[in-house]
C-alpha positions in Angstrom: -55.4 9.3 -46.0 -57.2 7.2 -43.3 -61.2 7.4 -42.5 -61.9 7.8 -39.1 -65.2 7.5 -37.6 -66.3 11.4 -35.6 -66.8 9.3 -32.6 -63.0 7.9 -32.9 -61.6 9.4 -29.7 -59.0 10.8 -31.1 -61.5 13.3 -33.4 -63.2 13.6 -30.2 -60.8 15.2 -28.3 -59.6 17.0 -31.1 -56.0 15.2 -31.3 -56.9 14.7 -34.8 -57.0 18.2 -36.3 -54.7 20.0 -33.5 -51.7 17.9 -33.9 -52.4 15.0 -35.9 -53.8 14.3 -39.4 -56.1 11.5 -39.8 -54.2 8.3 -39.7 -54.2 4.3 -39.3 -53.1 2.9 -36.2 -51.2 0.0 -37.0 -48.7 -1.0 -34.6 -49.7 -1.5 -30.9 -48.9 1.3 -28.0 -49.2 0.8 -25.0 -48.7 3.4 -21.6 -48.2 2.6 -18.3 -48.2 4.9 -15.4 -47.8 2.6 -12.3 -49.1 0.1 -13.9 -52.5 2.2 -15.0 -53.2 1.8 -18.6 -53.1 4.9 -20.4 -57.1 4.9 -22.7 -57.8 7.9 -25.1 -59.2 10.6 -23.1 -58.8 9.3 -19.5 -57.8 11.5 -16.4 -54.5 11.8 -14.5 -53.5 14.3 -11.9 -50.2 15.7 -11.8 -49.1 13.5 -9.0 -50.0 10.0 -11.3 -47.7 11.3 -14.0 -44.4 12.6 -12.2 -42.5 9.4 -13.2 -41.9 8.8 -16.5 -44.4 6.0 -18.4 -43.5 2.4 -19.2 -44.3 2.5 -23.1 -44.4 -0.8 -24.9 -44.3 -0.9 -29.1 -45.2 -3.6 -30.7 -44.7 -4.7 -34.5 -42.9 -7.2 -35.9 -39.4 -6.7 -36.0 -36.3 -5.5 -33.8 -35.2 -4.0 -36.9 -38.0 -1.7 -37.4 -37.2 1.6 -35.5 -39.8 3.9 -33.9 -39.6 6.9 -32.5 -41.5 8.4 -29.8 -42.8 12.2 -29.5 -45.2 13.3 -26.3 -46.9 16.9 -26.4 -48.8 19.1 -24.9 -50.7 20.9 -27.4 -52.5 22.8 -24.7 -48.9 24.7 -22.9 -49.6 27.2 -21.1 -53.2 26.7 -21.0 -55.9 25.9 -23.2 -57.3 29.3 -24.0 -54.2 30.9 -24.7 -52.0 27.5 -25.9 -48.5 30.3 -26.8 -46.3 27.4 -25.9 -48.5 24.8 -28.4 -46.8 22.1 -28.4 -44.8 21.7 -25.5 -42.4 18.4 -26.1 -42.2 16.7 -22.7 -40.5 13.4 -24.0 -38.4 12.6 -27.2 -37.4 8.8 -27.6 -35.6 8.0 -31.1 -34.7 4.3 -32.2 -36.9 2.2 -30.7 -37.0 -1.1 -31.8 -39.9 -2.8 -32.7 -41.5 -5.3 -29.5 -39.7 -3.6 -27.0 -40.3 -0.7 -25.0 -38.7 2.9 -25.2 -36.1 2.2 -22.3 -34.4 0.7 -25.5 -34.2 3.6 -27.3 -32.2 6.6 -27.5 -33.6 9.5 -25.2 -33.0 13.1 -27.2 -35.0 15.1 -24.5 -36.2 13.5 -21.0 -39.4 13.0 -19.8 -40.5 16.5 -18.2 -43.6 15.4 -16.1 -47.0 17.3 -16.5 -47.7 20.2 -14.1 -51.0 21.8 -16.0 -51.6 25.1 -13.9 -55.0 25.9 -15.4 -56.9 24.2 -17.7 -57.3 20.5 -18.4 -54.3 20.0 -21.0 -54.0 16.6 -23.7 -51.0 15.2 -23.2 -50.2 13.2 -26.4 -48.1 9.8 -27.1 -47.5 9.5 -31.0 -45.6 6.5 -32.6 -43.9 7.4 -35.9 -42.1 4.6 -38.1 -38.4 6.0 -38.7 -36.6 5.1 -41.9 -33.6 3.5 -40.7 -31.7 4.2 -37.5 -30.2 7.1 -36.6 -32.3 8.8 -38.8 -33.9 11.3 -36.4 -32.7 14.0 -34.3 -33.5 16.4 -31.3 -34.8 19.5 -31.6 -33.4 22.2 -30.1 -36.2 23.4 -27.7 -39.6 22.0 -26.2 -41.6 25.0 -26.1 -43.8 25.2 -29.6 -42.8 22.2 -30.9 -44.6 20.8 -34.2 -45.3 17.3 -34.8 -46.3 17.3 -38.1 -43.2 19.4 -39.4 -41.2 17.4 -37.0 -42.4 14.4 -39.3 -41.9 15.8 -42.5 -38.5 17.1 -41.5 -37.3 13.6 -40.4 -39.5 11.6 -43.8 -41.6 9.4 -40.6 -45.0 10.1 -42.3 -48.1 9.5 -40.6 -48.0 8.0 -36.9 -48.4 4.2 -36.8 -50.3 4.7 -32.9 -51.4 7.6 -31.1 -52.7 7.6 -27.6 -53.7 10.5 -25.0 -55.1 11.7 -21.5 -56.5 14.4 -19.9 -54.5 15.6 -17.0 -55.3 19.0 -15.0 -53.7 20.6 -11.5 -53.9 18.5 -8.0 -57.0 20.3 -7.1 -58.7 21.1 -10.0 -62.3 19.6 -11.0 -64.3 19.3 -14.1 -64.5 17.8 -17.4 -63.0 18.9 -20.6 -64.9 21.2 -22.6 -65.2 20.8 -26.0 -66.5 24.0 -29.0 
């Protein structure tokens, strides 16, 4: 099991612990809303995410296979998260140094509309075994990520990345316990 460090942003915003156990980051992820780099823990409104993200992975190989999970662990809002996780995008068979256009889509982007709250919308990289290996779900409301990874044998993520996103006219930080 990886170390991390409690300032790691991803302990920080509590990705670690809600929907992800410790792990090492070892293959690059990179997110791309209109060209705006995607950092743990920045802020996008509703109306910088309608469209879905350029999402590069890196590695080695293009026959290494990744697939792609985004969440919001936050659905419907963060006091009352019933929905927790929401899936909002599902890419399977990635391959490795491309992007996810390359990959098979099992559930299309749904683009973030928080109504109250400031919600964590989470990217997560998972190595799969092989191709065609990994399957949709059947819905996106209460999703799991970690049962979704022991289902499918992907182990820990290899990258994790998230932001913060709340409605158009909403203002504040993000309030942690």
């Amino acid at each position: 099991m990886a170390r991390l460090s409690s300032r790691d942003p991803l302990v920080v915003g509590r990705v670690i612990g809600d929907v992800l156990d410790p792990f090492n980051g070892i293959v690059d992820l990179r997110v791309n809303y209109n060209g705006r780099e995607v950092n743990n823990g920045s802020e996008f409104r509703p109306s910088q995410v309608v469209n879905q993200p350029r999402v590069e992975v890196g590695g080695n190989d293009l026959r290494t296979f990744y697939t792609l999970v985004m969440v919001d662990p936050d659905a419907p809002s963060p006091c009352d998260p019933t929905l927790r996780e929401y899936l909002h995008w599902l890419v399977t068979d990635i391959p490795g140094t491309t992007d996810a256009t390359f990959g098979k889509q099992e559930f299309g982007y749904e683009s973030p509309r928080p109504s109250a709250g400031i919600h964590r919308f989470i990217f997560v990289l998972f190595r799969q075994l092989g191709r065609q290996t990994v399957y949709s779900p059947e819905w996106r409301q209460n999703f799991n990520t970690r049962n979704f990874a022991e289902l499918y044998n992907l182990g820990l993520p290899v990258a994790a990345v998230y932001y913060n996103c709340q409605r158009e006219g909403g203002s504040g930080g993000r309030r942690l316990p």
